[in-house]
N, C-alpha and C positions, 0 to 999 in steps of 0.2 A: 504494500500500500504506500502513497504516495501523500503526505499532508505539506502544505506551506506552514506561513506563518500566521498565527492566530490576528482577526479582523479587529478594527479600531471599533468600540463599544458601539450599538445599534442606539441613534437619537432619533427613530422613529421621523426622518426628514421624509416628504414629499416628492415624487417628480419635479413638481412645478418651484419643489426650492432651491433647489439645483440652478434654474433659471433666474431665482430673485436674488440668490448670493450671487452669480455673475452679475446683473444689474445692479445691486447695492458697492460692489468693489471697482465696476468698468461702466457706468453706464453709458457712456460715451462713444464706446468700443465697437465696434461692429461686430454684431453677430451672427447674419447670415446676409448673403448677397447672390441673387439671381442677374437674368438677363435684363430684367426692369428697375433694378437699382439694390439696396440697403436699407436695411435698419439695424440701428444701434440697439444692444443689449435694453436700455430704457425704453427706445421704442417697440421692439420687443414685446416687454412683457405689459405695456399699454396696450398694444394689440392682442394682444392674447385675452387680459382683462376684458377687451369689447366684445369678441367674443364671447366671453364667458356667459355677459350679462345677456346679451343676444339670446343665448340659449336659453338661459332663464324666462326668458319671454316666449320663448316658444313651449315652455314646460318641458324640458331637457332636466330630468330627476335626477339626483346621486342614483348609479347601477347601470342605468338607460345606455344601451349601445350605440355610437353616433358610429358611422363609415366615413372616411375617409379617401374620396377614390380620385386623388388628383397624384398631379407628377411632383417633380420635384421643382418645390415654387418656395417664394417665401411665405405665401399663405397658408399653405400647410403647415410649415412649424408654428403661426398663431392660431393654427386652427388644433395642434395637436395640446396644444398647452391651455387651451380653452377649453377644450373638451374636459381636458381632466382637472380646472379649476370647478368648474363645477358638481367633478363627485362623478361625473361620468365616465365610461367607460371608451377609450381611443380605440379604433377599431381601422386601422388603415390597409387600404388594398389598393393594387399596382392598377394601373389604368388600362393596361395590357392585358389583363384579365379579361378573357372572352367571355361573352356574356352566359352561355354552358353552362360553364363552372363557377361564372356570377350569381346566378340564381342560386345555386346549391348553397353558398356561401352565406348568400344573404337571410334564406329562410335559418339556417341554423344559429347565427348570432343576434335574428330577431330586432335588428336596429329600430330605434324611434327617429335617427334623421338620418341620411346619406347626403353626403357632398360630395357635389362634382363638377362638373364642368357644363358649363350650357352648351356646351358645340357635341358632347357626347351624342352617339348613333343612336338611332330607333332600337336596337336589339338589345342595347344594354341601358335604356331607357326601361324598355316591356321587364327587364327582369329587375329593376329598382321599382317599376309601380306593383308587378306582384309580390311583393314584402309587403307591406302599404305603410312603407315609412316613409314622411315627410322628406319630400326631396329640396332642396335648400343648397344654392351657387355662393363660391367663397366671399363672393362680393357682398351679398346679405347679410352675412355675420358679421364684414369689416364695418359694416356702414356707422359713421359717429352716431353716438348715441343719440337720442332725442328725448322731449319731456316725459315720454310714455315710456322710457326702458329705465332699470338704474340705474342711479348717474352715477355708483362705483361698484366692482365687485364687493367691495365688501357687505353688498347688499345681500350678496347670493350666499344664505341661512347655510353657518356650520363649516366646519373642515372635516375634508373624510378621513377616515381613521388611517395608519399607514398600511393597514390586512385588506384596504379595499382594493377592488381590483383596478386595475390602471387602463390595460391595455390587454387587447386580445391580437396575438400577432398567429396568422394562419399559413401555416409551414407551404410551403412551395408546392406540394403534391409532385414531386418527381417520381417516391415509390406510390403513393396512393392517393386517397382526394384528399382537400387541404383541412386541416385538423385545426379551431383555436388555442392556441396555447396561452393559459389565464396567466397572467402577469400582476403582482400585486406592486403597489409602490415601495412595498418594504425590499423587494426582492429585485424590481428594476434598479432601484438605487443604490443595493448594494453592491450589485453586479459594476453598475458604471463606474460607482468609485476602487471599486475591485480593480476593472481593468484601466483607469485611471491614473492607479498608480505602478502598474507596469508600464505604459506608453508614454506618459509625461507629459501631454498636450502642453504646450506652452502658449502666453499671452501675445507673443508673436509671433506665433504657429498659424497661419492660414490652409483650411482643411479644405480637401475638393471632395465633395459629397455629390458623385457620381453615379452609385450606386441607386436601386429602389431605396425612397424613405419607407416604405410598405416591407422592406426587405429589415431585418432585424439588426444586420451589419450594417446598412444604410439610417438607420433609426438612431442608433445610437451615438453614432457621429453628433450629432448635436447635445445628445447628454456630455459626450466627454467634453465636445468643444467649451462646455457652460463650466465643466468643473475647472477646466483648464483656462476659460478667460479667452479662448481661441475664436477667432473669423471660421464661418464656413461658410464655401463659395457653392452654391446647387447647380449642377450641371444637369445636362437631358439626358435622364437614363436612357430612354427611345432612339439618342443621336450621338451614339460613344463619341463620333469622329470628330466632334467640337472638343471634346475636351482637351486635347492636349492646347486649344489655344486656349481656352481659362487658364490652363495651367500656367500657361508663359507670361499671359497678361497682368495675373492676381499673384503671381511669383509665389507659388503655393507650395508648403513645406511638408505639408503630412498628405498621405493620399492610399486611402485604403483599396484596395484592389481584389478582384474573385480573377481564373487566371485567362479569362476572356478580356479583361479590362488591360488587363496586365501587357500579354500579348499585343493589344493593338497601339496600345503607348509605346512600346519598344519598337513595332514599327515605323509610327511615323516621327519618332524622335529622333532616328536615324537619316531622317532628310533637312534637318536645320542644326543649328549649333546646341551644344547639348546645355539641356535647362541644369544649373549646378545645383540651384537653390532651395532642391526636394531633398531633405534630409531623411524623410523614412518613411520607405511603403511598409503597409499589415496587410495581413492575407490571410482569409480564412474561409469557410465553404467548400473549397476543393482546394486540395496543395498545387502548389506551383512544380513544375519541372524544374530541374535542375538548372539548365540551360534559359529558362524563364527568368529564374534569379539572377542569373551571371549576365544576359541581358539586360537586366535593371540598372544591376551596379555599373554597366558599361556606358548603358543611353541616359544615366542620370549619376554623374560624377560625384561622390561624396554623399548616398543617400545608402542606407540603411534596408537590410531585410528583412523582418520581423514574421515567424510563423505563428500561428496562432490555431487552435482547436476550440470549435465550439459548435455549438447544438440549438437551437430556437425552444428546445425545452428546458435549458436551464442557461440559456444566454453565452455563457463561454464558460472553458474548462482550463485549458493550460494557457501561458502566454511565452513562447521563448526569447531568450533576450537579441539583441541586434545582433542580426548574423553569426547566428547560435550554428547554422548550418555547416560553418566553415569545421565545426570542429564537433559536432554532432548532426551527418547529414540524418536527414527525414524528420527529426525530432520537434515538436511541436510544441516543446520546454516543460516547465513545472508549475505545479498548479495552482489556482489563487490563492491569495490569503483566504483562509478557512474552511478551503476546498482537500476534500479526501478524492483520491483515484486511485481505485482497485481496478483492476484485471482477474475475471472471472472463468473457472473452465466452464465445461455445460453441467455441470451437477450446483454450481453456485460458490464455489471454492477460490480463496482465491489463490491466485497462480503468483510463482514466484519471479524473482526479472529475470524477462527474459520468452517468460511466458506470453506464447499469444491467447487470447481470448477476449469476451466481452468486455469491453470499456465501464464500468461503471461509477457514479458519481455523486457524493452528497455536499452538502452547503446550504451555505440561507441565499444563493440563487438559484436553489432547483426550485423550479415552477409549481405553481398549484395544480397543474393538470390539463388536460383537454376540454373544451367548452362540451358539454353536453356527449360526451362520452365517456360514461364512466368503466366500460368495458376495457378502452384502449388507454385509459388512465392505469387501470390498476392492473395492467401490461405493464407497462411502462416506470412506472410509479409504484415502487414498490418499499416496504418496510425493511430496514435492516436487522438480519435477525437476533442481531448482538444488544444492539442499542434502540432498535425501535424506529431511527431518524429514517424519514424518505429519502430511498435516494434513486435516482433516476437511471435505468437499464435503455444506455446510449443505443443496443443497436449496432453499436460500431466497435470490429475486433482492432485488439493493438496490444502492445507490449510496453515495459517499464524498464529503463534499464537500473542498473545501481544504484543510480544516483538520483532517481526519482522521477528523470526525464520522460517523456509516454509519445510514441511511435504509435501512427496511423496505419493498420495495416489495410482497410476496408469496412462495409457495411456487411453486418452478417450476411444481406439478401447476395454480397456482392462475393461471397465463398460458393463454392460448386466443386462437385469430381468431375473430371474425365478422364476417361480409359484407364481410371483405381488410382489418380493423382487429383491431392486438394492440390486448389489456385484461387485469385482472386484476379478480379477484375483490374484495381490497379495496377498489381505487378507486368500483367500484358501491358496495359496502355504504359509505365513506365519503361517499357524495354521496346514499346515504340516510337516513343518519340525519343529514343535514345538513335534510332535510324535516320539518315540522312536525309532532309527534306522533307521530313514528316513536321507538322506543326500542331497540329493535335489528334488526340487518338481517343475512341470510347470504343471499352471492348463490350460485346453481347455475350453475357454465356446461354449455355444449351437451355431451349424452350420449345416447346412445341413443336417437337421433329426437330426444330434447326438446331446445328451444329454452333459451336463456340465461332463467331462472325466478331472481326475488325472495323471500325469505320474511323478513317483521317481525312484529316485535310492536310495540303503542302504544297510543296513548290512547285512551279508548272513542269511538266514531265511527270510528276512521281506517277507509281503504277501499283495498283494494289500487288501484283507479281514478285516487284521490287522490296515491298513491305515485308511481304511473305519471305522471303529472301533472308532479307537481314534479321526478322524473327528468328529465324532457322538457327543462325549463327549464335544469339542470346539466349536462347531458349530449349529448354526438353521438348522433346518432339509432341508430348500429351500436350503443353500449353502454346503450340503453336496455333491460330486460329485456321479453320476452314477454310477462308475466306476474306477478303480484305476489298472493302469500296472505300473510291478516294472522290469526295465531294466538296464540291467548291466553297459551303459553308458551312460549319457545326450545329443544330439547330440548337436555341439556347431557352431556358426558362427564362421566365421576365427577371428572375433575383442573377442573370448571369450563368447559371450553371448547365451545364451540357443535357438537355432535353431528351433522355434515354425514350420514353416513352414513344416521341415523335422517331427516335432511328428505328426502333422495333414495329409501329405500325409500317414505315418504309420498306423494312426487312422482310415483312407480308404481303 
């Protein structure tokens, strides 16, 4: 088992206090900046206040789920701090979100308002009127107050307790359909100041929050920026390819990356003078290549690589330190202050280092659970049988070494035999983009008749024949795939990550 060091005393702080201790220390300061301008931390949390009151007038209750279905704007950050001044529940989703899987979404968190955008289509209009939650554009919440609304929050009766819930953040559905993961403020705040104080945000750290704010890795960028006193600049998650110019423009020093984001900055940073003045990407959702990192360090002189492990059901797990890689490759460092991780065999045991097995994990950020599932809760969510504390069964196999450090091996779903040999899906996509030309790789294992299948993308010429090839050379002959198609794009979920789903209906 794996423990940090014990957590600075719980003062039962807020989300939204996070934001008034940056405003009471910087108010001056800029704290988020779109395509349409800035606001200062004081502005800020004025806007957020309007909101709040706003809601109140619409009868937005302490509990009441609001949605959040815009991009990355700076109205969403007052809309998300508004939401939860008054006791409600943040409920944010990517605007990418087909309206399908909108519908499904929306009956199960049962919202009382949805925001969006006015230009949104007919299809995901029909599946916001069948919820029949009050649909309300950001511009109605911003609007200044008048004689009929409060003329301050402080109107709006009560502060919610710090066990209420915050925010409902609904995991990606890459293996299945999207689940809420209940977030209480006791437990997001611990979290942010958790990973807070691994990262270091600084006062004049400018962050580029490129990522989904609907994404939990993109959410949080604003918690840290607040503890840290930080600028955050909101780029188009929908339009990757502008970012690298915010990045030059806003001379942006922190810049969290999934390794799609990652990848396309390394290319086109290599067609102008290199920006020096990124000091440190994080990365976490899917690990970076190796070759990815050494790219970074290349196309951004004097920046830092930071791996990180984490989970949207208990926020993040390890943090390792800058360029931990060099001297422990794959490791994903040690774990937060207050954070325990075991590695489990399949009887529940835990394994000693070195051990691979189940990941699992307790603290005061493992989550409250799944909205409205209490089946795949008490999956998930389980009692430790020593001490009673919940702790969260990741799902995800990995090992520990000596020293406490914990290695990613895969998702349980992502182990498989073939021909009487385990593998995982990783270790193939690792040993192909260790191939020439290859730029990224998701392997398929066997399903449904089909054989273990490759899919990459890469440099003009490559040939799936070629892949196959160099596989051969890296690989036992059982984990060589079947099969290898080479496509001009990776199809990707809206949070960034390789869209398994959309290659296996292809594969059919």
């Amino acid at each position: 088992m794996s423990a940090a060091t014990p957590r600075e005393p719980d003062d039962g702080a807020l989300v939204t206090d996070l934001l008034d201790a940056a405003a009471a220390a910087r108010p001056g300061a800029t704290a988020v900046r779109d395509a349409s301008g800035a606001w200062s931390y004081a502005q800020l949390v004025e806007s957020s206040r309007v909101v709040a009151a706003r809601l109140r007038t619409w009868g937005v209750a302490p509990g009441d789920r609001v949605v959040l279905r815009l991009g990355n704007r700076r109205e969403f950050v007052a809309l998300y701090y508004g939401v939860l001044r008054t006791g409600a529940v943040a409920v944010p989703l990517n605007p990418e979100l087909k309206a399908y899987v909108l519908r499904g979404v929306l009956a199960d968190a049962a919202p009382a308002v949805v925001v969006l955008d006015p230009s949104e289509a007919e299809p995901v209009r029909g599946a916001v009127a069948a919820c029949g939650a009050r649909t309300l554009a950001p511009a109605e919440l911003l609007l200044p107050l008048g004689p009929d609304a409060p003329a301050h929050p402080d109107a709006v009766p009560g502060r919610p307790p710090a066990d209420a819930v915050a925010q409902l953040i609904y995991t990606s559905g890459s293996t299945s359909a999207p689940k809420g993961v209940v977030c209480t403020h006791r437990q997001v705040v611990f979290a942010a100041r958790a990973i807070a104080r691994r990262l270091d945000y600084r006062p004049q750290d400018v962050v580029l929050a490129a990522l989904p704010l609907s994404f939990d890795y993109g959410l949080y960028q604003l918690l840290l920026a607040a503890i840290g006193g930080s600028a955050v600049v909101l780029a188009d998650a929908a339009a990757p390819v502008r970012v690298l110019g915010l990045l030059r423009e806003h001379r942006v020093t922190v810049v969290p990356v999934v390794p799609s984001l990652a990848q396309m900055l390394c290319r086109l940073a290599a067609r102008g003078a290199p920006p020096e003045h990124v000091r440190l990407f994080t990365n976490t959702g899917a690990a970076l290549a190796g070759s990815t990192i050494e790219a970074l360090r290349s196309g951004f002189p004097g920046s830092a690589v930071v791996a990180m492990y984490g989970i949207t059901e208990c926020k993040r797990v390890t943090i390792a330190a800058p360029d931990a890689d060099r001297e422990r490759p794959g490791s994903v460092g040690l774990p937060l202050d207050d954070t325990t991780v075991e590695v489990l065999d399949e009887r529940g045991r835990p394994l000693p280092p070195g051990g691979t097995g189940e990941i699992v994990v307790g603290g005061p950020h493992v989550m409250t659970g799944y909205w409205n599932a209490p089946a795949a809760t008490a999956l998930r969510y389980r009692p430790d049988p020593h001490t009673g504390r919940t702790r969260l069964h990741t799902g995800d196999h990995g090992w520990l070494d000596a020293d406490g450090h914990l290695y990613i091996s895969g998702r349980v779903d992502d182990q498989f035999k073939r021909r009487g040999v385990r593998m995982s899906t990783p270790e193939i996509e690792a040993a192909a983009l260790d191939v020439p030309g290859v730029r990224t790789a998701a392997a398929l294992p066997p399903r449904d008749g089909l054989d273990l299948r490759l899919v990459v993308t890469g440099e003009d010429g490559l040939t799936g024949r070629r892949v196959i090839e160099g596989l051969e050379e890296r690989l036992e002959a059982a984990k060589v795939p079947a099969d290898c198609r080479v496509i001009a794009r990776m199809p990707l979920t809206p949070n960034g990550k390789t869209d398994r789903k959309a290659l296996e209906t292809d594969a059919h």
